[in-house]
VOGU-3710 file (C-alpha; in Angstrom, 3 decimals, decimal comma):
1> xxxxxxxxxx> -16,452/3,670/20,409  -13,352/6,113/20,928  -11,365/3,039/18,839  -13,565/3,738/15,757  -13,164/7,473/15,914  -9,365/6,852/16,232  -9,049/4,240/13,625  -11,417/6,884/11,168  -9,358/9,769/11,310  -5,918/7,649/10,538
11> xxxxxxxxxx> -4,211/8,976/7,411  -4,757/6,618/4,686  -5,340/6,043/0,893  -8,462/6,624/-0,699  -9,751/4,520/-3,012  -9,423/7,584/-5,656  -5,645/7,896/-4,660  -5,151/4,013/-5,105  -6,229/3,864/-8,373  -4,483/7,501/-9,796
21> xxxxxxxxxx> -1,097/5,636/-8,037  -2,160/2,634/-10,356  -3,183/4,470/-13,780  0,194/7,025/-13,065  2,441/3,648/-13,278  0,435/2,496/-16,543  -1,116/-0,382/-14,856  -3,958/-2,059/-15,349  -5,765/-3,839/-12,566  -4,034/-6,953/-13,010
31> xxxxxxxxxx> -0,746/-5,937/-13,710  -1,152/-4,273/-10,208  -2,344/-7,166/-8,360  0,301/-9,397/-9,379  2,968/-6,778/-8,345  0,952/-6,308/-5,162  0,690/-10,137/-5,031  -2,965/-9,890/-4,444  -6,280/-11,239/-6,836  -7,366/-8,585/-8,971
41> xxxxxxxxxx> -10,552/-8,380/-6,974  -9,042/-6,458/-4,174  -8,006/-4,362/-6,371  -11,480/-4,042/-7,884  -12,618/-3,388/-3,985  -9,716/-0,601/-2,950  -10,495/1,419/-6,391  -14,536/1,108/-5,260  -13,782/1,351/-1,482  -16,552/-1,157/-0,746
51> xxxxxxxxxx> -16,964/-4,973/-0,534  -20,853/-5,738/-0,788  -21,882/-2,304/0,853  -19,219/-2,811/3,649  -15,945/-0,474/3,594  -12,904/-1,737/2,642  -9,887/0,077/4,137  -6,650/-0,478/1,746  -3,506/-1,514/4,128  -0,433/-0,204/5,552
61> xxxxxxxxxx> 1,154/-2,956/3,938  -0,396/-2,528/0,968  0,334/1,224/1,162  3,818/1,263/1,563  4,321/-1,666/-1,032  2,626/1,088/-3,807  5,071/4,006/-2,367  7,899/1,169/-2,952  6,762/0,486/-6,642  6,516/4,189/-7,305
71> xxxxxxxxxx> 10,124/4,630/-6,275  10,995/1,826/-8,491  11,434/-0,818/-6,033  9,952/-4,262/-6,807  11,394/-6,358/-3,698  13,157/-6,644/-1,060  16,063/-8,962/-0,072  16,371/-7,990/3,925  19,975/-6,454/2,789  20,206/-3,198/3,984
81> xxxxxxxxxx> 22,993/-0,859/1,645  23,221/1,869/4,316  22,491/2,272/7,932  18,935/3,068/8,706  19,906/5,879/11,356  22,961/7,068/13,669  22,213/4,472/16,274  22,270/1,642/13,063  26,204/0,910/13,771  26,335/0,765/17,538
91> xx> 23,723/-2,310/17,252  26,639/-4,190/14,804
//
């Protein structure tokens, strides 16, 4: 029971947030499932925030791949240009 609580209260996106993050790029719901690489039908369920009555919570993954789009990023190669912290070049 205490997992639920926990899991409730975790910051995440609303379905209200996921779509204004959506309409401020000029998307439309399938122009943002391709980019998300998803079927246009979860996108359908994050903007509603329900699958057939049941909640639907939208991702980490998902999450951080719209904060990556909004900062114009639209994939990742695994090159890192800089260091990710002071401990970054004793690992080298």
């Amino acid at each position: 029971m205490a997992e639920s609580k926990t899991k409730a209260s975790l910051p995440g996106m609303t379905p209200q947030q996921f779509r204004q993050w959506r309409r401020t790029l000029g998307l439309k719901q399938k122009d943002a499932a391709e980019r998300l690489g998803l079927k246009k039908r979860m996108i359908q369920y994050y903007e509603k925030g329900n699958r057939d009555g049941r909640p639907v919570e939208i991702p980490k993954s998902i999450r951080l791949a719209c904060y990556a789009l909004s900062e114009g990023i639209g994939d990742f190669d695994g090159q890192l240009t800089t260091p990710l912290g002071p401990d970054a070049a004793d690992s080298e």
